[in-house]
Every structure is written in C-alpha cells, then in structure tokens.
N, C-alpha and C positions, 0 to 999 in steps of 0.2 A: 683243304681249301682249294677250289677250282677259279684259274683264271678267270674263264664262261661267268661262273655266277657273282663275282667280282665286276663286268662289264656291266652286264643284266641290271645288276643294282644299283648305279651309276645310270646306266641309260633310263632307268626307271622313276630318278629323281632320289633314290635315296641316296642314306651320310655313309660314307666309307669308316668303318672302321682302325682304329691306328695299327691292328693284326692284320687288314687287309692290305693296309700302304703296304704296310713292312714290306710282305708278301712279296708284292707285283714290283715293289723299288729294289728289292733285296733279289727276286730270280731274274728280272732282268738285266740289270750290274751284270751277272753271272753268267747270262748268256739262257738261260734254263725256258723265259720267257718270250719268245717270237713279237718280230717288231710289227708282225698285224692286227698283235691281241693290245699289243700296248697302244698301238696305232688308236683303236676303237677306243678304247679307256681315254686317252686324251680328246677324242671328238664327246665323248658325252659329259664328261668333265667341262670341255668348252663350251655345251649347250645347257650343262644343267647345273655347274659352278659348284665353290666348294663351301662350306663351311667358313668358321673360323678357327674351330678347333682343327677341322679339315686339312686345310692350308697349313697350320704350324707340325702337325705331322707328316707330311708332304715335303716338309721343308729339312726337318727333323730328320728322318729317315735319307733326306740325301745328301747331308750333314756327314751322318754318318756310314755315308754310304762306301769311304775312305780314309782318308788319315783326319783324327783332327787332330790339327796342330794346337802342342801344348806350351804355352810361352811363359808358364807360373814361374822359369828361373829370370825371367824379364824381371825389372823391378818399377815399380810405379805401377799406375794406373795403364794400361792398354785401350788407347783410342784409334779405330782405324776409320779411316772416309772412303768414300766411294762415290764413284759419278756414275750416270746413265749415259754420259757419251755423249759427245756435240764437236763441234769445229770448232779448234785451236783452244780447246781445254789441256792448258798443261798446269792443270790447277796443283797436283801432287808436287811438281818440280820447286812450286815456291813455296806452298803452305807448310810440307814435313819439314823443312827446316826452319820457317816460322816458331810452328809449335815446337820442335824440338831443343829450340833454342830456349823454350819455354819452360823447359823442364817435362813434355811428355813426351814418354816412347813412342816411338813411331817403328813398329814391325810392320812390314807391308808386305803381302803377296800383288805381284801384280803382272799382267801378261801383253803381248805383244797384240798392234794393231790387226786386225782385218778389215779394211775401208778405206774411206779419206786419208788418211791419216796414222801415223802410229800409234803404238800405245806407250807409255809411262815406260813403259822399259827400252824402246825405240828410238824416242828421245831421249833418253840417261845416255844410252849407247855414241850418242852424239860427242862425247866426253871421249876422248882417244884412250883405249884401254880397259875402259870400264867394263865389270862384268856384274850380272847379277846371276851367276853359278855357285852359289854358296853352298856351304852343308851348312846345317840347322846349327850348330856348334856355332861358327863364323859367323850366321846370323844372329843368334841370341848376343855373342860375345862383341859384336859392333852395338846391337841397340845398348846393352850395357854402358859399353866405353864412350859412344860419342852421341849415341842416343836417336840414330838412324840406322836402318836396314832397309832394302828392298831387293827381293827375290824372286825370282820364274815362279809361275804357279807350277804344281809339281802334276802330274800324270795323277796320281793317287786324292788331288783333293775333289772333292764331291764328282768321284768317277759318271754318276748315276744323272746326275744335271746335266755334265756333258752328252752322254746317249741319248736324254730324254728331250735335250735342248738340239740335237741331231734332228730326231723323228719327228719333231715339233715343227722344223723348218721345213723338212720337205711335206708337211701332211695337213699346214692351213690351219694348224692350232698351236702360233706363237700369240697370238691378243688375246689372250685372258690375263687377267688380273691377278688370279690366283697364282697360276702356273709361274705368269713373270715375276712377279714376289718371291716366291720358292725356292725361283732360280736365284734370282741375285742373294739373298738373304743365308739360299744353304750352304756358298762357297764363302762367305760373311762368317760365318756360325762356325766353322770347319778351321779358320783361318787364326780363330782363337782369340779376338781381341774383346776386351770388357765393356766397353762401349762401342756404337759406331752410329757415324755422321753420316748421314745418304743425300747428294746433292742431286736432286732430281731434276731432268730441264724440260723444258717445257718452248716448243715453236718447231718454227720449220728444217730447223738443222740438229733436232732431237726424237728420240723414239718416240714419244708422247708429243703427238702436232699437238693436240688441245689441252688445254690448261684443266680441264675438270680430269683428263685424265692420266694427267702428271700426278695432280694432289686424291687423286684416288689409290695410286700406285703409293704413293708417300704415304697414305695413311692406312695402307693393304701391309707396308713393310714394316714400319712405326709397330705397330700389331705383333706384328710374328716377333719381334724383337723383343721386344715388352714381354711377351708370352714366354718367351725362349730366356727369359732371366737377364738380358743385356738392357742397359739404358740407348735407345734407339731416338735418334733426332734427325730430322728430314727436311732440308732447305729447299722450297723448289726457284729454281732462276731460268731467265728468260735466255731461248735460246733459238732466237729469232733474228740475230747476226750472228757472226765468230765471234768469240771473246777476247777479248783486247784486240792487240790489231795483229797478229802475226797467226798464222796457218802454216805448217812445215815444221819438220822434227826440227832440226840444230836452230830455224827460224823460230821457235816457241822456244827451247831452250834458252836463249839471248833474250826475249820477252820476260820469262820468268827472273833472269838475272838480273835486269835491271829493275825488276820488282822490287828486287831485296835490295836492290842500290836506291832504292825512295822514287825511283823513277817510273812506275809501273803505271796502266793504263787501268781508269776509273772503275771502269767495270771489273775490271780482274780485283784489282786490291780490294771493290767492297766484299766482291764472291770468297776471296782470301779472307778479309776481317769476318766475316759473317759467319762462315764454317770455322775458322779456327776460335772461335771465340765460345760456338758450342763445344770445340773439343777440348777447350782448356775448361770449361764448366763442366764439362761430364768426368775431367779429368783430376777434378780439385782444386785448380789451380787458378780458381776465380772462382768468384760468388756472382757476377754480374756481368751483362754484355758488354757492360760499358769497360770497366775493368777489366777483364779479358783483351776487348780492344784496344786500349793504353795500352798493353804489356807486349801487343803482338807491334802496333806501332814503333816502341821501344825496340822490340831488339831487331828491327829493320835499321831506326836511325843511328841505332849504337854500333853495326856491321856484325854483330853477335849470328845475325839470321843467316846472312853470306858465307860470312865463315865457318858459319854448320855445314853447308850446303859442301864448300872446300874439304872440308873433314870427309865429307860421306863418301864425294867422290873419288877421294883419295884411299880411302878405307875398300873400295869396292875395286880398287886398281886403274881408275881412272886418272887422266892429268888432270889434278885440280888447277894447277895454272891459267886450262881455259876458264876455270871461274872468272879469272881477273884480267884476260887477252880475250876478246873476243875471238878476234882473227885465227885461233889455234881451231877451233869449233871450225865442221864444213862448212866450205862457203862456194855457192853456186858462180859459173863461168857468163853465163848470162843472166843482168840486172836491166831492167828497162820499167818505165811505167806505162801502167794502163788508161790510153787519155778520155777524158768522160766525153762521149759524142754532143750532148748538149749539156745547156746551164742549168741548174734547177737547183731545189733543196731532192736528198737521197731519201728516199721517201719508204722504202724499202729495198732491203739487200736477200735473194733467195739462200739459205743459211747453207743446204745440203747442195745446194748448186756451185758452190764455192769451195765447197770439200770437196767436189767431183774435179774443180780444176787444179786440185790440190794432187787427187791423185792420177790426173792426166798427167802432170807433171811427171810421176814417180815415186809421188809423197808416201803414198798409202801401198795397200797389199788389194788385189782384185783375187787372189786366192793364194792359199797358205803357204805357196811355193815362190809366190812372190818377191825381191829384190826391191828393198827401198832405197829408196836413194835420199838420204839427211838432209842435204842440201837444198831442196826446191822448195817453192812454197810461194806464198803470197805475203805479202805487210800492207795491211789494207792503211791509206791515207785519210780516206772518208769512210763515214758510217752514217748508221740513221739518224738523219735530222739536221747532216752537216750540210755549207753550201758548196757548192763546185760549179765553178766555171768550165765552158765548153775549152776542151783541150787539156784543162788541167788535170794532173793524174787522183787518179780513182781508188790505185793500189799500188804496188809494184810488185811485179812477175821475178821469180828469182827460178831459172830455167836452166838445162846442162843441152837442150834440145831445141833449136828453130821451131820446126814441125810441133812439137809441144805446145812449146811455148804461144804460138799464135792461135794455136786451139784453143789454149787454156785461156788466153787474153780475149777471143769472141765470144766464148762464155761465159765470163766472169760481166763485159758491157752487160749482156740480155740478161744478168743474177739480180742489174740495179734497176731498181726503178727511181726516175728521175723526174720530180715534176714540179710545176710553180709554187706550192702551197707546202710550208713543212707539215711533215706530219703530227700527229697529235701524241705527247708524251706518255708512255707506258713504264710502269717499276723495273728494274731488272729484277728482284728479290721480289716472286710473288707471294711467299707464304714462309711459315719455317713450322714445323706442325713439330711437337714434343709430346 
C-alpha cells in the first residue's frame, strides 16, 4: 500500500478504505508518514469529504491510535459529557457532582485551557492542593468510593488526533465536519465511557458561529457514536454571551458553587438540568426528562450535590473547605466596575471579545508555556436584554494589573451593544438531537 495512491484516490473523489485509514493513521502516529503527504490527504479530504462509514473509521483508528482506557472495574453505568468550548463554561464543575450525587460515575479525562480561559482542570486547580496527577488505580478507586474522578489527559490517548489536529492547524484544513467529529469523538471513544453527552455551542463565543453548523457537527458526532456502539446525545446551547455571569478560573469556580447552593444563574442551571438529565437517562437512572430533572433538583436542595463536590476535592488533595469559604479560593487585588457609557437595553454582548478580556487579564494561556493567573476575570452584571443605566456598571473587572485592567475594561464597553429597543428573545437550548 502506497501513500501516493491513497492521496490520488481521495483527490479523485473516491471512499477510503478502513485498510487505508489504518494505513496513513497507523504510519503516521509512528513517524513512518511525512507531514506533506498527510498534509495533501487532509486538503482532499477537505474538498471531497468523507463518508459515513468513512468518518467512523477515521475516528476508529485514532481511537485506537493509543491507550484506551479501560473502566469495566468502574461500576454502573459510565456517562461522560463533553463541550465545544465557549466563555465561562465551567459546566463540568457543577454537573459531575450533580449527577454523581445521582448515583452515576463520573470518570472524566480532561485537559487544560489554551485561550480565554482555562480548562476544567485550571479551574479545579483553583482548590489549594488539588491535583489531577492520579494513576489509573486512584482513579478508578475514587469513582468507586465517592463516585468522582477527573484526570490530565495522558500523552498516550488518541496520539494520532493530536498530530493530525497539529497539521490541520497550520495547513487550513481544521472546517470540515468530518475531520472535527473524528477529533472530538476519537478521544471520547478512547476515554472509555458507555455513553456520552456532547454539549455543542453554537454563536459568537463558540467554534460554530452558525447554528446549522453546530447542529450538523451534533449530528456528524451523534453518528459515529451510535455507529461506534455508544448511546450518544447532543444538546446544542447558545453561546452568544458567557454563560452565567462569571468569566475566570477561581471566578467560575465560585459560580459553579453557588449553583449547588440553589443559587446559580438561569442559564447555567438549565444547560446543568438539560445535560444531566440526558446523563442520568442514558445512565439508568431515570426513564424521563422530567424525572431526571426532579432528582438533579433534589440533590442541589438536599446539599447531597455540594457535598459530593467537597468529597472530590478532598479526594483529589484539594482543601475542600474552600467549598464552604469562598475567601480560601484566589481572589484578585483589584475589584472595580465597568460603567456602561450610555443608557439602553444590552442588545448584544460580543461572546469571544470578552474571553479576549479574560485573557488580557491573565485568565487564559496565549501559548502552552503560558502562566495563568486564577484570580482575574470578569462577573458580568448585565447581559442580553437587561436595562442599564449610563454609569451604572456593566460587569466587574477583577484585575492583579492597572495596565490590564483598563485594557480589558475598554474592551469589554465596545463587546456591548447598547441601544433603545430590547432585543428580540432567542432559546438558550436550541436543539437536543438523540
């Protein structure tokens, strides 16, 4: 088998074979494959798209392109969720000990920010202590006893995603459908869990600006899931402002914990009821949305959800104290608000413009060598379709830097648009595809 007629065939329009993936997924992992031929494979792949068999061998192959993780000594049902990434998603922080509380395991791999913003693991870090350095032992033997775990993605899971997701970016073939699905799906697949929930976003502070191609992406993954033997469910939500109102690692960590204290912002707790209610349905543990919803409800108002959340981080060598003290969590040396120049209804907030002052701040990683800083961040006051008066604040800037901080605070004014007329109401939750 020759790279060349592998490319040829591909630029030609025709289906790849699942001996051909292997092939090209399997020499290049290994180094055997030059990043010019694979280069070319992905431009004709981008112009001439794959299959659908195509795609779940694609995905398949990079799956196994490294370790999968085996979780059979876990016990229950295994549901894991996953987001496409937006401002002030720290959706993971409140949902796994929702559901956990619930009765399903929750093993999670999950890895650190590059952008805006940290990732899930960035924010746990925010917990003084906390580690997610486990052996697989440690892991299994937490989700067992308390019924949470979360872990660094390890070097070895879908080796072949990462190289291919490398060459992609620098080479103008990261928008396809296929290849994005593949991605997310074969570190999903690898990761070991029986079901999984995919919270797709869709607007200006998410991968997918448009909405046809969030719920194409949702139902490109849906697909390979199904095909791949897992029960696969796909929420897409809008993500067209931050969600709830905090932006910043230890600032979304405190977000998420007043969640679980009944206190949480509308939009998060429905994206929280909505996803966990598919995972407790894929997981057994409800026949019905509605019922599902009760139960996630429940163990918010009973403190059962919180006090999972305490367990975990305690188990993971965190102070769980900060669970119950805010003030133990970092907290920024300059707090000030940002006053709205004029009066109006917020008519729109630019989503990824906001993350950008997130990580002028510090918030975020601008490359992998990066230095976050937990404490900075935004707590937005207004959002779309609220009123604000001229002068009254907008947001509040939580800053360690002057110079920063006035940067972040004149581009956060120009993120809003501010005008006479509210804007016209849109769903958060615009689809849930199963």
């Amino acid at each position: 088998m020759r790279m060349y007629d592998i490319i040829m065939k591909k630029r030609n329009g025709g289906e790849l074979s699942t001996e051909e993936i292997n092939f090209f997924v399997e020499g290049y992992t290994k180094g055997e494959i030059p990043d010019y031929q694979v280069s070319a494979l992905m431009m004709a792949i981008y112009f001439r798209k794959m299959t659908e068999r195509g795609t779940l061998a694609l995905t398949m192959a990079m799956a196994g392109s490294g370790d999968m993780l085996d979780l059979s000594e876990i016990q229950g049902i295994k549901v894991d969720k996953h987001s496409t990434g937006g401002v002030g998603d720290k959706t993971s922080l409140a949902l796994a000990p929702m559901v956990a509380a619930c009765g399903i395991p929750v093993a999670k791999m999950s890895g650190r920010g590059l952008g805006h913003t940290g990732g899930t693991i960035d924010k746990l870090e925010s917990f003084p202590g906390f580690t997610t350095a486990l052996t697989r032992q440690q892991f299994i033997e937490n989700v067992n006893r308390i019924g949470i775990a979360i872990m660094g993605q390890t070097a070895d899971l879908a080796p072949a995603d990462k190289k291919l997701y490398a060459l992609r970016d620098v080479t103008a073939t990261v928008d396809n459908m296929s290849l994005i699905a593949s991605s997310i799906m074969s570190k999903k697949l690898a990761a070991g869990a029986d079901a999984i929930v995919l919270d797709v976003k869709t607007g200006s502070g998410a991968f997918m600006k448009a909405e046809a191609d969030a719920r194409a992406l949702a139902e490109e993954m849906v697909k390979i899931g199904k095909n791949a033997g897992r029960r696969t469910i796909a929420v897409i939500s809008d993500m067209d402002q931050p969600l709830g109102y905090a932006v910043g690692n230890a600032l979304e960590v405190k977000e998420a914990i007043a969640t679980l204290q009944g206190k949480g912002p509308a939009d998060f707790v429905e994206l929280c009821l909505t996803l966990g209610s598919r995972m407790l349905i894929a997981g057994g543990k409800a026949e019905t949305v509605e019922e599902a919803q009760e139960k996630l409800r429940k163990v918010i108002a009973d403190g059962s959800a919180l006090k999972k959340l305490a367990e975990f981080v305690e188990a993971q060598g965190g102070n769980a104290d900060a669970v119950y003290d805010a003030e133990l969590l970092p907290e920024a040396k300059i707090v000030r608000p940002i006053p709205a120049p004029v009066s109006g209804y917020i008519n729109h907030i630019t989503c990824d413009e906001v993350g950008i002052c997130s990580l002028l701040l510090g918030g975020g990683r601008e490359t992998k060598e990066s230095e976050i800083d937990l404490s900075v961040g935004l707590v937005l006051c207004k959002k779309v379709g609220d009123y604000v008066e001229a002068g009254e604040p907008l947001a509040m800037l939580h800053a360690n830097d002057e110079t920063k901080a006035e940067e972040a605070k004149l581009r956060y004014i120009k993120a809003c648009a501010i005008l006479d007329t509210p804007p016209e109401k849109v769903p958060f939750i615009k689809a849930v595809i199963d």
